[in-house]
C-alpha angles and dihedrals in degrees: 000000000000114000085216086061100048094044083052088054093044094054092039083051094050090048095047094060099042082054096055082038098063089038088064100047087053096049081042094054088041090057093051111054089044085056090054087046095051090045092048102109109223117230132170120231137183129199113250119200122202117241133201101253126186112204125225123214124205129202134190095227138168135201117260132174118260076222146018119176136173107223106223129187126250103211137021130273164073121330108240098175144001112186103175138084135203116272095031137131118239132173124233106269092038118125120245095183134358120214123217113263093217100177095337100099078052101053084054096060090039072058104054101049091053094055084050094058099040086052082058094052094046096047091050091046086058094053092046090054095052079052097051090249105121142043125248089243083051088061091043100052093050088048089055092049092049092061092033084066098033088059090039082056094051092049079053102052082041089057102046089049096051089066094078105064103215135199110259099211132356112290158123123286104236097174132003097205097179132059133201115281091031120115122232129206121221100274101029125126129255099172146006115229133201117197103202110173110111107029117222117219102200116189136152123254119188135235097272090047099048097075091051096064135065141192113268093029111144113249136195120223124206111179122201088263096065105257129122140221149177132229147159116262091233103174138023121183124252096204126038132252106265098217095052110013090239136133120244108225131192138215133172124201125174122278098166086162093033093223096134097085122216118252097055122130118252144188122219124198127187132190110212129195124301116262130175106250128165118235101234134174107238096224079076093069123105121192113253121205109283088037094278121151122247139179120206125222153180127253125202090273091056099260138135127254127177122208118193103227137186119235109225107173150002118239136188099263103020137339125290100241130191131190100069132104116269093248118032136144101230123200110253097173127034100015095137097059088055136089134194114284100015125133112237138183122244117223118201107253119214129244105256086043105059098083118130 
């Protein structure tokens, strides 16, 4: 055979086969990538965008006196007068019940002419010594009689005013618990007293919530009746409360007429500081190890991605979420099939459907 002809075979040959080669990579290639698109799950997302949110705390409360005190006398005896009535309100300084002097207006001006005379003796003492006349413990003995009387005349003048018992600070009678004509012990009360401006809220905040507060924060007040106030949050407790694990707070509003009594139920409400959150719907959350929330999203290849988030707040039509970037496009169907770092495919959603 020619060796031309069988060159020319032997090329034809090599050709044919590159060619069905080459046939069988691209069906190959083909098959493949209709396989990855077939395997990609579908899933349907929506953009979220962070917003500045401002949380609202609200406490059970009740009104409670900045001060209740029980007015005791300081000395015995008989109840001469008693000029006050519940309910009633009195200044600081107002008497509330007068005890009977008996003999003490008496021993005062028995008091008062001893320290006379002993202000004489000592004078005169003084005058004999520039003479030559007295001794220097002379002059020592009528000096220590002079303020022997002078401090015999001020327990005098203690004794007589401690027989008004006075309010200690403006307030509201809340009980007269003596009469006229009843004695009273040393110790003993005359009155109850409510101080009521201002007017203390007091309500529980647990654990989460407390860190979230500090002293000073402006609060909003709704009472039972309807009206409103606002106050200062002026404590919060630094230990719990043992029976429910939960933290006392404090806040005072106004009460200048004190008409607003203490025991009512109450409402607070605090504004804490602003933070970015994303508005979510809760049926997007999947359940992380430990029990944590998480919501799974898309990144710019397609892939999913799962960020573990904190929820912050209800709100009317979802949950107020941290823990996410400002900008995702979060998976709003299929989330459960999918896994991190798996590509996934993204269906159109429809309009009535892209709500978050």
């Amino acid at each position: 055979m020619n060796s031309n002809l069988i060159t020319a075979l032997v090329l034809a040959g090599i050709i044919v086969v590159w060619m069905l080669t080459g046939l069988t990579r691209s069906n190959e290639e083909d098959l493949s990538a209709s396989q990855d698109s077939e395997q990609a799950v579908r899933v349907q997302s929506a953009s979220s965008q962070a917003e500045e949110y401002v949380r609202a705390i609200h406490v059970r409360a009740r009104t409670e006196a900045e001060r209740q005190v029980s007015v005791a006398a300081e000395l015995d005896g008989l109840v001469e007068e008693s000029p006050i009535e519940e309910g009633q309100l009195v200044d600081k300084g107002q008497v509330l019940c007068r005890l009977h002097s008996e003999d003490r207006e008496a021993r005062m001006k028995q008091a008062e002419a001893q320290l006379k005379k002993a202000q004489l003796d000592y004078d005169a003492a003084l005058k004999l010594q520039d003479s030559g006349y007295q001794s220097r413990s002379q002059i020592a003995s009528a000096g220590s009689s002079l303020a022997l009387a002078e401090a015999e005349l001020e327990r005098a003048k203690i004794s007589t005013s401690r027989l008004s018992v006075v309010a200690p600070f403006r307030g509201v009678v809340q009980k007269r618990l003596t009469e006229v004509g009843a004695f009273l012990q040393r110790g003993m009360a005359c009155a109850e007293l409510l101080e009521l401006d201002p007017l203390i809220v007091a309500g529980e905040v647990n654990e989460q919530e407390l860190p979230l507060l500090s002293r000073g924060d402006r609060a909003k007040v709704r009472l039972s009746s309807g009206q409103m106030f606002e106050g200062t949050l002026r404590y919060l407790a630094s230990a719990p409360t043992s029976s429910t694990n939960t933290f006392r707070v404090e806040v005072s509003i106004p009460n200048p007429d004190m008409r607003i009594p203490a025991g009512l139920t109450a409402e607070i409400e605090v504004h804490t500081r602003s933070m970015q959150a994303h508005k979510v719907s809760p049926s997007l959350f999947v359940l992380r190890d430990g029990g944590k929330l998480g919501l799974r999203v898309v990144n710019s290849a397609r892939q999913v991605e799962e960020y573990e988030v904190e929820l912050v707040a209800d709100a009317p039509n979802g949950v107020w979420v941290t823990g996410l970037p400002d900008e995702v496009e979060l998976i709003t169907v299929g989330q459960e099939y999918v896994g991190v770092g798996e590509t996934v495919e993204i269906v159109p959603v429809a309009s009535d459907e892209g709500a978050l």
